[in-house]
C-alpha positions as CSV (number, residue, x, y, z in Angstrom):
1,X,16.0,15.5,7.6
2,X,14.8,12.4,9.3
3,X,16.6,13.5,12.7
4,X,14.1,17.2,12.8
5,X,11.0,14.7,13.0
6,X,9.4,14.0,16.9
7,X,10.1,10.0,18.0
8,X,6.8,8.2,16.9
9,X,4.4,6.9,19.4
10,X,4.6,3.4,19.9
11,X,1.1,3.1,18.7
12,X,2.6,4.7,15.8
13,X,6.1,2.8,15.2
14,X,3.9,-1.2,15.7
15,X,1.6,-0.4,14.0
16,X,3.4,0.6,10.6
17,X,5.6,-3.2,11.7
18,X,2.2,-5.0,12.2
19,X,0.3,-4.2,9.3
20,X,2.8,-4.7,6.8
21,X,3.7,-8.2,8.0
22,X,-0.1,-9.0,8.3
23,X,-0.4,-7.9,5.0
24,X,2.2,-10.2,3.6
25,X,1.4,-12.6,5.3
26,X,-2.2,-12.7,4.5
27,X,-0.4,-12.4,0.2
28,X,1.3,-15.3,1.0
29,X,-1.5,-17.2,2.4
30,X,-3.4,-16.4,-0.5
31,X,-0.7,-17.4,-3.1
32,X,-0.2,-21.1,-1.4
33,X,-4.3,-21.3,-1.5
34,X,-4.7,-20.5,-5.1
35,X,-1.2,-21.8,-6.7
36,X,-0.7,-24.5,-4.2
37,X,1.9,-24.4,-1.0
38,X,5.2,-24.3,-2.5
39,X,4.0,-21.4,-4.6
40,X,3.4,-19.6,-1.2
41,X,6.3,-20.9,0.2
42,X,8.5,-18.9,-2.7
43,X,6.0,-15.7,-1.9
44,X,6.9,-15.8,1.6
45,X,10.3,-16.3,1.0
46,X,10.7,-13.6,-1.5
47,X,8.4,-11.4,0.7
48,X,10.4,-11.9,3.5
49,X,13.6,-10.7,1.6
50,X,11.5,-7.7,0.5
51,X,11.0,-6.6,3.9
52,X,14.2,-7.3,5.2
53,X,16.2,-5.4,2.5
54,X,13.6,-2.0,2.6
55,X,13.3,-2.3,6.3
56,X,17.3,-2.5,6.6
57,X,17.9,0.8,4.0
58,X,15.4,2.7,6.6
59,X,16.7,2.0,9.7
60,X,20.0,2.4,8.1
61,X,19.1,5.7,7.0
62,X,20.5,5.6,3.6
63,X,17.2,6.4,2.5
64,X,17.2,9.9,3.8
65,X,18.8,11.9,0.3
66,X,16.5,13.5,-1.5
67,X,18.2,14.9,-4.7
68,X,17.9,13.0,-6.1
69,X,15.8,10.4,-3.9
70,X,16.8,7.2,-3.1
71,X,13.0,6.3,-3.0
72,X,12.4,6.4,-6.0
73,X,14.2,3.5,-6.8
74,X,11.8,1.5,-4.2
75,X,9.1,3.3,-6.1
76,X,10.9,2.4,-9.7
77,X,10.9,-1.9,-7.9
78,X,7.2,-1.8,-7.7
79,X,5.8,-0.4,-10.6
80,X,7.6,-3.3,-12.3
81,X,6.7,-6.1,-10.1
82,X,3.1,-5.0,-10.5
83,X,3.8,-4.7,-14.2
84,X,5.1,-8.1,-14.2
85,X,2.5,-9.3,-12.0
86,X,-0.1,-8.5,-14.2
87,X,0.0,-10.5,-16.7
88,X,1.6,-14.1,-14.4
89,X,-0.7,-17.0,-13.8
90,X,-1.0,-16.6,-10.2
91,X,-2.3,-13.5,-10.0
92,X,-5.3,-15.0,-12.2
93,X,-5.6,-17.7,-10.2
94,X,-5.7,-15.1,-6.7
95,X,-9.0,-14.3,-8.5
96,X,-10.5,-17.7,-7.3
97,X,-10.7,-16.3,-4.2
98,X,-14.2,-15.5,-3.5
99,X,-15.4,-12.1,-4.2
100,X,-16.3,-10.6,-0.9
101,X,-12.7,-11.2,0.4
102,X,-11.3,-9.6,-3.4
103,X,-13.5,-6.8,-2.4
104,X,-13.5,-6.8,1.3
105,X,-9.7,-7.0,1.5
106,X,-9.4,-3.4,0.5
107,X,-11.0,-2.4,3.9
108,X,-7.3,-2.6,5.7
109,X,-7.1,0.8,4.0
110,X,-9.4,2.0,7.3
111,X,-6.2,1.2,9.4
112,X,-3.7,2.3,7.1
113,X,-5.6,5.8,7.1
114,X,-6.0,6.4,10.8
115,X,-2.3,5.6,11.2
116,X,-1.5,8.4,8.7
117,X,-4.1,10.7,10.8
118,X,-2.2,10.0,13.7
119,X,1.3,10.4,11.8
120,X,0.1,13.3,11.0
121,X,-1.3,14.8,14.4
122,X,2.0,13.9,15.8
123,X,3.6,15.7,13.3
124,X,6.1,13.2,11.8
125,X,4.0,13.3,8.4
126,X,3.0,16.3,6.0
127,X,-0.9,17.5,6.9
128,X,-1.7,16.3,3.2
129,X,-1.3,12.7,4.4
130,X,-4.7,12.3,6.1
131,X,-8.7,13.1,5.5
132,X,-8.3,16.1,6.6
133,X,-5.6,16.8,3.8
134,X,-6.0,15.5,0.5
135,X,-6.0,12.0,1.4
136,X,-9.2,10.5,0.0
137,X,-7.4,7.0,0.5
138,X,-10.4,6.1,3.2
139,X,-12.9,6.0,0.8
140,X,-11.8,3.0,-0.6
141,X,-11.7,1.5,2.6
142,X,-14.8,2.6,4.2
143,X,-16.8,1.4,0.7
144,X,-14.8,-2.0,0.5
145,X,-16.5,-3.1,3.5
146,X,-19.8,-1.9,3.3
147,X,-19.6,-3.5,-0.4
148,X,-19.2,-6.9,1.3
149,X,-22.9,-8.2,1.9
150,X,-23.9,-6.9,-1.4
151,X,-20.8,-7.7,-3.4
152,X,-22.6,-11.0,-5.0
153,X,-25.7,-9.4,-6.3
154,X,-23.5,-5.9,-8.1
155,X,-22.8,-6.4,-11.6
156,X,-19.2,-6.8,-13.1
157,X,-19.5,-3.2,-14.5
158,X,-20.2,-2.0,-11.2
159,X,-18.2,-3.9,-9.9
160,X,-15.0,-2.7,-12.1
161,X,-16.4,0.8,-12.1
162,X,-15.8,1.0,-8.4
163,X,-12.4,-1.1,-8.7
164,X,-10.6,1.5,-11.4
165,X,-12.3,3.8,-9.3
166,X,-10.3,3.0,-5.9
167,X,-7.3,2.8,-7.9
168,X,-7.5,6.0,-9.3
169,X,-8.1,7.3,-5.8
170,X,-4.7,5.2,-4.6
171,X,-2.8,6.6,-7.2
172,X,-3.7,10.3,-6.9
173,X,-2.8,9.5,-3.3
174,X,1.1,8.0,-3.9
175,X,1.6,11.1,-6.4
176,X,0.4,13.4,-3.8
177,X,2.9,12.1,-1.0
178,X,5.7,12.4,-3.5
179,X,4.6,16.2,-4.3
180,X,4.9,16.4,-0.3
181,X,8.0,14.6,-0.5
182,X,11.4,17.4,-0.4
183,X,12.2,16.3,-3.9
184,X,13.5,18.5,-7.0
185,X,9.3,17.6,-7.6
186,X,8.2,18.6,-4.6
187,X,4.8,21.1,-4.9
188,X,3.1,21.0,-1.5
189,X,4.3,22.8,1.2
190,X,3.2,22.3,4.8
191,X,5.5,20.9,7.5
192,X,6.9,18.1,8.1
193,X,7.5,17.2,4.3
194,X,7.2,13.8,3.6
195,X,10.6,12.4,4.9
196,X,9.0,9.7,7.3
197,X,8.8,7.0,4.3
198,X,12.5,6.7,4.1
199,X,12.5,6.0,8.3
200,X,11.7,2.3,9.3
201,X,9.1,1.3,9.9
202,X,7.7,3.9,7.4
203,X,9.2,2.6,4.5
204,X,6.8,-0.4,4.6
205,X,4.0,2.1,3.9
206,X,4.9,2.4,-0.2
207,X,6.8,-0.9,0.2
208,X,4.0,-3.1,0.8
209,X,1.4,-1.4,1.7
210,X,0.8,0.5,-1.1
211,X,2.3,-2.7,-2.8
212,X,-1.1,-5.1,-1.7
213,X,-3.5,-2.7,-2.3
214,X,-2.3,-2.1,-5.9
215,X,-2.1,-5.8,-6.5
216,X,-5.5,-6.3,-4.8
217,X,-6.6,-4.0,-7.6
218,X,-4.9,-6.0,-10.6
219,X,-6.4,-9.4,-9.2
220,X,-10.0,-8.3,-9.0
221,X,-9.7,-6.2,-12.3
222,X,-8.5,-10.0,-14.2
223,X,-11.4,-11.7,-12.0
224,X,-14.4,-9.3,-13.3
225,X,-12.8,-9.6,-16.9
226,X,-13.2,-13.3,-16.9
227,X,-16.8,-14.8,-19.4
C-alpha cells in the first residue's frame, strides 16, 4: 500500500528525520542532567538502537502488512516501556527539571502538528490526521507554551488537570490514527488510510514522537504528585 502514496516533499521526509532525533536527543540530555552522564550515555545508546531498528523495518518495508499489522507490535514495545518507565527512578528524578521546561516541552507538538497538516495536504496521510480532521493534538501544544510564563504561579491541581488533560487528548489521537489505519479495526474511511507510519521516516512519528510526549506526561504527573 505504501507504493499508491505520492513521494513526500523534502520538507516533509527531514522533517519527520529531524524532530525525532531532536527529540531524543533532547531525552537523553535530560536523563544525563538528572541521573548523571553515564545514565545518559545508556539512554542515548539504547535510543540510538531504537531508531536504528524502527527506522530500518520502515525503509525495509516489512512494516507494510496490515492483517494483521506489524505495527502493532511497535505499538505493543511502547506501552510497556512507558509502563515500565513509570514507576523507575529516573523518571522521578526527570522531574527535577524545572517546571516551565516539564510544561513547555510539550510545545514541539506545534511542529509535529503542521507536519501532519502538510502530510495530509500532500495526501500521503488520512485527512483525520490534522486540525482540520479530528486531530486536536495542537491544543496541547499551542497551551504548553502559552502556560510557560505562568506555569510557577498555577496550582498542582491545575497544573495536573491540564496534564491528564493533554494526555487524554494524545491518546484519543493515537487510537484515532489506528481507526484510520487499514486494519481488521479500521473505522474511518477517507483516503490515503493511514499506511505512511509503517514508511521511514514515518515510523518515528508513534516511535518516538508519540513516545516523548507520553513520557513527558508521566514525568510531570510524578513531579506534581510530590509533598
Amino acid at each position: 500500500m505504501l507504493s499508491a502514496l505520492p513521494t513526500p516533499s523534502p520538507l516533509l521526509f527531514w522533517g519527520f528525520v529531524i524532530l525525532p532525533l531532536l527529540a531524543c536527543a533532547g531525552l537523553a540530555w535530560a536523563i544525563g542532567h538528572t541521573s548523571g552522564r553515564a545514565a545518559g550515555r545508556r539512554a542515548g545508546f539504547v535510543l540510538v538502537l531504537w531508531l536504528g531498528a524502527t527506522g530500518a523495518l520502515g525503509a525495509s518495508g516489512l512494516l507494510d502488512t496490515w492483517a494483521p499489522p506489524p505495527m502493532l507490535g511497535i505499538f505493543a514495545a511502547l506501552l510497556v516501556f512507558l509502563a515500565w518507565s513509570a514507576r523507575q527512578p529516573w523518571t522521578e528524578r526527570l522531574g527535577d527539571l524545572p517546571l516551565k521546561i516539564l510544561v513547555g516541552f510539550q510545545a514541539f507538538r506545534i511542529v509535529v502538528e503542521a507536519l501532519l497538516h502538510l502530510a495530509v495536504e500532500e495526501g500521503v496521510a488520512n485527512p483525520t490526521m490534522t486540525w482540520t480532521g479530528t486531530n486536536l493534538d495542537i491544543i496541547p501544544g499551542i497551551s504548553a507554551l502559552f502556560l510557560i510564563p505562568w506555569v510557577d504561579r498555577l496550582s498542582k491541581p491545575s497544573l495536573q488537570a491540564w496534564n491528564v488533560g493533554m494526555a487524554g487528548i494524545l491518546c484519543a489521537t493515537v487510537i484515532t490514527a489506528v481507526l484510520a489505519a487499514p486494519t481488521p479495526f479500521q473505522q474511518i474511511a477517507g483516503e490515503p488510510p493511514n499506511v505512511f507510519i509503517a514508511a521511514f521516516p514515518f515510523v518515528w512519528l508513534p516511535a518516538t514522537l508519540v513516545m516523548t510526549a507520553w513520557l513527558g506526561h508521566i514525568v510531570l504527573f510524578r513531579r506534581l504528585r510530590r509533598n
